[in-house]
C-alpha positions as CSV (number, residue, x, y, z in Angstrom):
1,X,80.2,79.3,89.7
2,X,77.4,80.2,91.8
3,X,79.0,78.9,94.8
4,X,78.4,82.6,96.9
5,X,76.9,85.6,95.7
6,X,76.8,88.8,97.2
7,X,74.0,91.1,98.1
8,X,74.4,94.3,99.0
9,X,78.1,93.8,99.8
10,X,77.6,90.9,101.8
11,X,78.8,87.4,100.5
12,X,76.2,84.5,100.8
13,X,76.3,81.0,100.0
14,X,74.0,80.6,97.1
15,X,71.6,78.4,99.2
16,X,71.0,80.7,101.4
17,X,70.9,84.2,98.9
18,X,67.6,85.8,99.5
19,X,65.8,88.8,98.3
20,X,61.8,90.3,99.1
21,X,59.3,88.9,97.1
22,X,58.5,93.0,97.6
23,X,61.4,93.9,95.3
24,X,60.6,96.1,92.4
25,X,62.3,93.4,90.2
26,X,60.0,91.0,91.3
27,X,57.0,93.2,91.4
28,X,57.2,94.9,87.9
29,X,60.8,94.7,86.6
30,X,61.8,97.3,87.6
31,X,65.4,97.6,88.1
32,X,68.8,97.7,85.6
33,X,71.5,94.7,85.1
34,X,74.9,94.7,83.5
35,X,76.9,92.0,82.4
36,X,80.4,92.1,82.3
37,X,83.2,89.7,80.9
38,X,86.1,88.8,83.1
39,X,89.7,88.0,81.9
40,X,91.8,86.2,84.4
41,X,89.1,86.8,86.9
42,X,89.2,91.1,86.0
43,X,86.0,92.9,84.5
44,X,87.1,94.3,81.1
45,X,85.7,98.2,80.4
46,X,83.7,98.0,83.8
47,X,83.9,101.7,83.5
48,X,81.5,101.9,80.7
49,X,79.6,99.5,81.9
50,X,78.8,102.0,85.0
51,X,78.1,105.0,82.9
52,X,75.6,102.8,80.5
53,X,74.1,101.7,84.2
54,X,74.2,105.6,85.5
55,X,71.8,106.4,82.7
56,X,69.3,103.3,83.3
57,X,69.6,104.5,87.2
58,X,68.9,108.0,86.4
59,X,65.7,107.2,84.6
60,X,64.5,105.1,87.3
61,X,65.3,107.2,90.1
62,X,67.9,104.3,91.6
63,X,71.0,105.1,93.5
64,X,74.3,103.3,92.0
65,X,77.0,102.7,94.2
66,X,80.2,104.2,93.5
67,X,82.6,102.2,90.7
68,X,85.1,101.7,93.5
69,X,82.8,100.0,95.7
70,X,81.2,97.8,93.3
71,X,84.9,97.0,91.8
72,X,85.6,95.5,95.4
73,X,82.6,93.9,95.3
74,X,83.3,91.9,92.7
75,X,87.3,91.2,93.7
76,X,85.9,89.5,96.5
77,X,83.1,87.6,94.7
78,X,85.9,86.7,92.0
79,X,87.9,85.3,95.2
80,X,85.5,84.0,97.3
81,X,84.4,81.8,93.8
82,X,87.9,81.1,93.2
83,X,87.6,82.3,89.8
84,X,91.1,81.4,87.6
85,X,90.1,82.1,84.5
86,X,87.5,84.0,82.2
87,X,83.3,83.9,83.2
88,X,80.7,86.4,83.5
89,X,79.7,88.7,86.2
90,X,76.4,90.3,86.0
91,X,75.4,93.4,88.4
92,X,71.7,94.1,89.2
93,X,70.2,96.4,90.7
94,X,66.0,97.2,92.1
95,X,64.3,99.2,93.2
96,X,64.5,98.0,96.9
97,X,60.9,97.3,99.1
98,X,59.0,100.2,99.9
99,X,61.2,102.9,98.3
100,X,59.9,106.3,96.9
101,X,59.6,106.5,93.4
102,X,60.0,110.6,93.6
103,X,63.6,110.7,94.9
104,X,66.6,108.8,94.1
105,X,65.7,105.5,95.6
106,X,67.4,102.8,97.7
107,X,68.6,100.1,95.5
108,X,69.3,96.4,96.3
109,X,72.5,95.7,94.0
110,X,73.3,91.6,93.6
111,X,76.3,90.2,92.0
112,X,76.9,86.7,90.8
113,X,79.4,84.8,88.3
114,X,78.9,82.1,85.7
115,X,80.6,80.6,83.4
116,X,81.6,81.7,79.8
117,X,78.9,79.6,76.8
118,X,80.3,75.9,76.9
119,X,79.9,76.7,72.8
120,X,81.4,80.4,72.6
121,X,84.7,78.6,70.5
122,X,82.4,77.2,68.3
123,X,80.1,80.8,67.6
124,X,83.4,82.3,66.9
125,X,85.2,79.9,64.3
126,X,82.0,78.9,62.4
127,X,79.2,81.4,62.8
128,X,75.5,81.1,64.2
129,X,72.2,81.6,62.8
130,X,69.6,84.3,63.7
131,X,66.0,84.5,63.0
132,X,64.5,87.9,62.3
133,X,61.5,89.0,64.0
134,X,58.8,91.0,63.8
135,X,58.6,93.5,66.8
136,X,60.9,95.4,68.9
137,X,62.9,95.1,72.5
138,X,61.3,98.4,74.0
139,X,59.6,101.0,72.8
140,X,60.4,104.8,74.8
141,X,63.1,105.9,76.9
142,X,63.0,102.0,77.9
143,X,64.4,101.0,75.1
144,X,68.1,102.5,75.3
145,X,69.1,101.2,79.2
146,X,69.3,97.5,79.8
147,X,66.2,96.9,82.1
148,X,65.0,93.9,83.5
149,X,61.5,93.9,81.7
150,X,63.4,91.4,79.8
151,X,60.2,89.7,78.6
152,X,60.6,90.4,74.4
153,X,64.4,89.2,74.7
154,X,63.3,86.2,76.2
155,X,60.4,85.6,73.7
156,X,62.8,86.3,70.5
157,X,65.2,84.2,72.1
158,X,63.1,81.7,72.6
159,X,61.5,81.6,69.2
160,X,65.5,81.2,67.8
161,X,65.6,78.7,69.7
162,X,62.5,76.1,68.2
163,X,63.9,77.7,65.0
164,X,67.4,76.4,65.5
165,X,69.1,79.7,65.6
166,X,71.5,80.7,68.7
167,X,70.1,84.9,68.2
168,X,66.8,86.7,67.2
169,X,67.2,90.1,65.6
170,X,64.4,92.5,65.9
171,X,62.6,94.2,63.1
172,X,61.1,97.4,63.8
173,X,57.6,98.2,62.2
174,X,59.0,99.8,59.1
175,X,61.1,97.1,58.3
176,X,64.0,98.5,60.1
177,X,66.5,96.1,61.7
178,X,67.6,97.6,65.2
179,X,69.3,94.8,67.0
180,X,69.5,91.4,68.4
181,X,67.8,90.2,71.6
182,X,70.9,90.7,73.3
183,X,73.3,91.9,70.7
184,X,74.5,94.7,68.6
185,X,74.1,94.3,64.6
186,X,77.1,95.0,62.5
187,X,76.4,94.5,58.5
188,X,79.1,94.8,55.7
189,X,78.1,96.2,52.6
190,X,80.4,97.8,49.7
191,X,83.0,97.7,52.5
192,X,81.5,99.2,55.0
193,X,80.3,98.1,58.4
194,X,77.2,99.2,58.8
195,X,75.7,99.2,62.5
196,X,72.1,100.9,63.0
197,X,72.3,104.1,65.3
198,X,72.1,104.7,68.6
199,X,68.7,106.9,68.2
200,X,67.0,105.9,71.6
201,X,65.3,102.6,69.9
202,X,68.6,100.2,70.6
203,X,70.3,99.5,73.3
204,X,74.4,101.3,72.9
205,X,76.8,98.5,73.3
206,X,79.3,98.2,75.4
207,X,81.8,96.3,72.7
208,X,80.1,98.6,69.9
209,X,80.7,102.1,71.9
210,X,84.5,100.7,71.5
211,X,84.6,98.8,68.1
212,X,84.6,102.7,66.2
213,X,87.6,103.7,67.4
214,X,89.5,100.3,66.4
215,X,91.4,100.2,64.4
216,X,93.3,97.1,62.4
217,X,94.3,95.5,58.9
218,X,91.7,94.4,56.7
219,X,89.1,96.1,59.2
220,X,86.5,98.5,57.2
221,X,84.9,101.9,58.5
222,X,82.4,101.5,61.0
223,X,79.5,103.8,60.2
224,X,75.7,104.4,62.0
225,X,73.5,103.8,59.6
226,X,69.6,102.4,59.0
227,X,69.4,98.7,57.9
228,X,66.6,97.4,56.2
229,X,65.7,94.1,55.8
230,X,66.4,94.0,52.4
231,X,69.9,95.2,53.1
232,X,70.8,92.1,55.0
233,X,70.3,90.1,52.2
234,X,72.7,92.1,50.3
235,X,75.6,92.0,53.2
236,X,78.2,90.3,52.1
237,X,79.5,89.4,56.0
238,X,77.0,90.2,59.2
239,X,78.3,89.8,62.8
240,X,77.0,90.1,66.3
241,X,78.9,92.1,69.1
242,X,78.2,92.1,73.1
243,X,80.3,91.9,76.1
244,X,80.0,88.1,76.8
245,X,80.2,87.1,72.5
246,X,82.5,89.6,72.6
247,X,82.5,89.4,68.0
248,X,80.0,86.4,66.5
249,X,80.0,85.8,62.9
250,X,76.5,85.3,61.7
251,X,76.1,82.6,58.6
252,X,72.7,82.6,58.0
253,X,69.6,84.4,58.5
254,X,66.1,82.8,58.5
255,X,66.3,80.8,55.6
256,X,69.0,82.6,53.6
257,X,72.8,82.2,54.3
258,X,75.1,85.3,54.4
259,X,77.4,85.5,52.1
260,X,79.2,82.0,51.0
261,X,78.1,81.0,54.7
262,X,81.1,81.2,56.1
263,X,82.5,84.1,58.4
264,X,84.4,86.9,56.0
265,X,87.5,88.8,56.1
266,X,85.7,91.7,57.8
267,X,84.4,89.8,60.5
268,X,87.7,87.8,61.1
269,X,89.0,92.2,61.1
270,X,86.8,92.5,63.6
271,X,87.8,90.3,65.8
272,X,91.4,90.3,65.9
273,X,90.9,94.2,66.1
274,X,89.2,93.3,69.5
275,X,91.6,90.8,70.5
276,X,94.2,92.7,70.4
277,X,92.5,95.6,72.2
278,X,91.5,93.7,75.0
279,X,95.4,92.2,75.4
280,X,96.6,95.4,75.7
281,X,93.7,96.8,78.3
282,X,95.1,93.6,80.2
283,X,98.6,94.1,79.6
């Protein structure tokens, strides 16, 4: 789908898509991303997506364009891609070449589309494995905006990856577990869904801000809550939520398989619950 991109408003061929090596994202990360899911070519909860992306801009003194204009942005980038279906749109913005870092800077903002995971289908009807590991995505106000210092996501990821697992989760020094490398944790014990809090050391979730005020049958209380280690071995169901995955089963950690190591009633819950939200946002 990378046909044209646009930057700054302006639609480009992807051959011919450039940026200064003297960006701030190139220099020292420094810049914010979303990623948004699109249904019939439409970002879902775009919205939210802005707010979470007001409060990474904020902290990094970046100026985000208004929703409307970055909504018409990506209408055109949707038509200009021909896009008929669902895919992925991610927004990023840095801190653009020779900008003050007192003020509210200039930002360059670039859009592009791909393609939904040629193996989403299968994450959903049979689960993935995750490998816990033993540091953290950020550390400080860093930690709750989603940041292009994207270094310990890619690490964990990778590490899943030579394990055989499709997500890392990360464990905090006390043996906390606060979230996956680029997910939200969700674990059910005595029937409840337990998801760690939104305390500044996570990143808040898009999909999670709206799975607490779901409802549906079979679906247990969401709750914020500390997780230990120890507690995912108890779980009887875990799952993973983010904007792309939209709700993953997960059927194993490590070595040890959750529950009979197959995705649970709650976690089917889950996902209908979400289904069914989304159809009526769209309809």
């Amino acid at each position: 789908m990378l046909r044209v991109v646009s930057i700054n408003g302006r639609l480009l061929p992807m051959r011919e898509a450039r940026v200064s090596v003297a960006e701030g994202a190139f220099l020292y990360g420094e810049g914010i991303f979303e990623t948004v899911r699109l249904y019939d070519g439409r970002p879902l909860l775009l919205q939210s997506h802005l707010e979470r992306a007001s409060a990474g801009a904020k902290l990094l003194g970046l100026k985000l364009p208004p929703g409307r204009t970055l909504e018409r942005e990506i209408a055109r980038l949707v038509a200009a891609n021909r896009v008929r279906g669902d895919a992925v749109g991610r927004i990023t913005l840095s801190r653009a070449p020779s900008s003050r870092r007192v003020a509210a800077a200039r930002a360059t903002r670039v859009l592009i589309l791909r393609s939904l995971p040629d193996d989403l289908a299968r994450q959903y009807e049979r689960g993935i494995r995750v490998r816990t590991l033993p540091f953290e995505r950020a550390v400080g106000p860093a930690a709750a905006i989603k940041h292009l210092s994207y270094l310990p996501s890619i690490l964990a990821l990778r590490a899943a990856d030579l394990a055989g697992a499709a997500e890392a989760l990360f464990l905090s020094p006390g043996g906390q577990v606060l979230e996956g490398a680029t997910t939200n944790l969700y674990a059910c014990i005595d029937n409840t869904l337990l998801t760690p809090p939104a305390d500044g050391r996570i990143l808040p979730g898009v999909v999670r801000r709206h799975l607490f005020s779901l409802g549906g049958e079979g679906l247990p209380p969401i709750k914020e809550a500390p997780i230990s280690r120890a507690d995912l071995d108890r779980a009887s169901e875990v799952f993973l939520t983010n904007a792309v995955r939209e709700i993953v089963p997960v059927v194993r950690i490590d070595a040890r398989p959750v529950g009979g190591g197959l995705p649970g009633p709650a976690t089917r819950a889950a996902q209908m619950a979400w289904r069914a939200f989304v159809a009526g946002l769209a309809g």
